[in-house]
C-alpha positions as a Python dict, from the first residue, in 0.01 Angstrom:
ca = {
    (1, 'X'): (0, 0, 0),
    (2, 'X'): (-398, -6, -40),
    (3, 'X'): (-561, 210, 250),
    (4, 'X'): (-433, 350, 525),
    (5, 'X'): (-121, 122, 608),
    (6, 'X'): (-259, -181, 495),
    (7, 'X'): (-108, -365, 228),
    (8, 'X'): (-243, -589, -46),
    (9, 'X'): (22, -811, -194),
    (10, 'X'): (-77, -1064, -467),
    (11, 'X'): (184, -1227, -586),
    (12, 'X'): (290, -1586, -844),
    (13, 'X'): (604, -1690, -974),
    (14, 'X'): (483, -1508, -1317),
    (15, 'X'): (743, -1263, -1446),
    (16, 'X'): (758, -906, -1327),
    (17, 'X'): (706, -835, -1689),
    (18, 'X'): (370, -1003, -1757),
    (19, 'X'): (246, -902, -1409),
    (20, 'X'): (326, -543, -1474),
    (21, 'X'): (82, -606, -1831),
    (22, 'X'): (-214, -746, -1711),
    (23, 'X'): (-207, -535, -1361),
    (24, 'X'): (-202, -219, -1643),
    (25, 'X'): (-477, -379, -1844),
    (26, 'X'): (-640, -463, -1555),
    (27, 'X'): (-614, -102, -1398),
    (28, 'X'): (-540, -272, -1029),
    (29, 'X'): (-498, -60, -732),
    (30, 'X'): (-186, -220, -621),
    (31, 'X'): (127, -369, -740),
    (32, 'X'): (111, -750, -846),
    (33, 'X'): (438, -929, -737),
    (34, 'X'): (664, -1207, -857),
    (35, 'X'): (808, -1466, -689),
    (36, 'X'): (983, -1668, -892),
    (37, 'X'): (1224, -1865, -719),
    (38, 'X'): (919, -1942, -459),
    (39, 'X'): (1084, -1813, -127),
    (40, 'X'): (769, -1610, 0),
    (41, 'X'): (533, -1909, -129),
    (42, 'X'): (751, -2116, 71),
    (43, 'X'): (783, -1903, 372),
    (44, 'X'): (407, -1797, 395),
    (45, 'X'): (255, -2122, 305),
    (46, 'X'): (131, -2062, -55),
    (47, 'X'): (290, -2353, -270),
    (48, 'X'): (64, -2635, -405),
    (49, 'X'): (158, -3022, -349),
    (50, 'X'): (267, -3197, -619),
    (51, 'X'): (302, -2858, -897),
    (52, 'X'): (611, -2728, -939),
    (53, 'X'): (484, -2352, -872),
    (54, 'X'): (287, -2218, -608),
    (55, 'X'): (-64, -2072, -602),
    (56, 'X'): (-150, -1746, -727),
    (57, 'X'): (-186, -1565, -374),
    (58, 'X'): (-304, -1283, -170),
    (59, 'X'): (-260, -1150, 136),
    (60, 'X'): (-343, -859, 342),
    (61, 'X'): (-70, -728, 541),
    (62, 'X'): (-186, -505, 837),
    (63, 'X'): (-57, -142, 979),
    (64, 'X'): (64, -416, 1247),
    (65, 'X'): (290, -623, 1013),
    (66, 'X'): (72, -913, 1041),
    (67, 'X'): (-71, -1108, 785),
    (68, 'X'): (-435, -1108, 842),
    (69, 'X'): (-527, -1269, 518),
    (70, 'X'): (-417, -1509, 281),
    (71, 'X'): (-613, -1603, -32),
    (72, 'X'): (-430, -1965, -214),
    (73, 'X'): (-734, -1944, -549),
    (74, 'X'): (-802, -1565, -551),
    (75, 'X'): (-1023, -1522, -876),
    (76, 'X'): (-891, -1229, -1026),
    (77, 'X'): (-1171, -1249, -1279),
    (78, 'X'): (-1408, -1291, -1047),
    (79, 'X'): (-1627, -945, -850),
    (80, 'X'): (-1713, -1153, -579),
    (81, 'X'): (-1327, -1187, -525),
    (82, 'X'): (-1294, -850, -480),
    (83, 'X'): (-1566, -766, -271),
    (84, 'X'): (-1401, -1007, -66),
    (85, 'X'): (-1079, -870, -61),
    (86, 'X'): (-1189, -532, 38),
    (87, 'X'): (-1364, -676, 322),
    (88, 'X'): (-1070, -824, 447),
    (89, 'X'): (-881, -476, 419),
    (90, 'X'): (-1165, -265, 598),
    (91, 'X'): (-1139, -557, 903),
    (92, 'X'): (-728, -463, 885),
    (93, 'X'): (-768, -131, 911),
    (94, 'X'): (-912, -235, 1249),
}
């Protein structure tokens, strides 16, 4: 959870094991997930035509249980990214 009953989910069909490194090195506020037999990428829209994996995604789940974001080249380098996503939470919080 990130705030309030929203919920931040990023998630790739990395390992659990190298997603629980880099979201330590990192220091991320939230749990990175793994997907690797592709079910949520599938389900939610997040696999890329013609690769055999799907996009490294995001999405903001609101207190409402719906998605109210979804992110298909979130650049976890990047500070604009983030600024991003934590407009996307405050409009979730509603």
């Amino acid at each position: 959870m990130f705030g309030e009953g929203v919920a931040v989910l990023p998630i790739s069909v990395d390992t659990v094991g190298s997603r629980a490194i880099w979201a330590k090195d990192m220091k991320f506020p939230f749990t990175l997930l793994s997907d690797p037999d592709q079910k949520v990428a599938r389900t939610y829209g997040s696999t890329m035509t013609g690769r055999p994996y799907d996009a490294r995604t995001v999405y903001v789940i609101g207190r409402d249980g719906n998605m109210h974001y979804r992110n298909l080249k979130f650049g976890a380098l990047n500070e604009q990214a983030y600024k991003d996503l934590a407009a996307e939470v405050k409009k979730a919080k509603g």
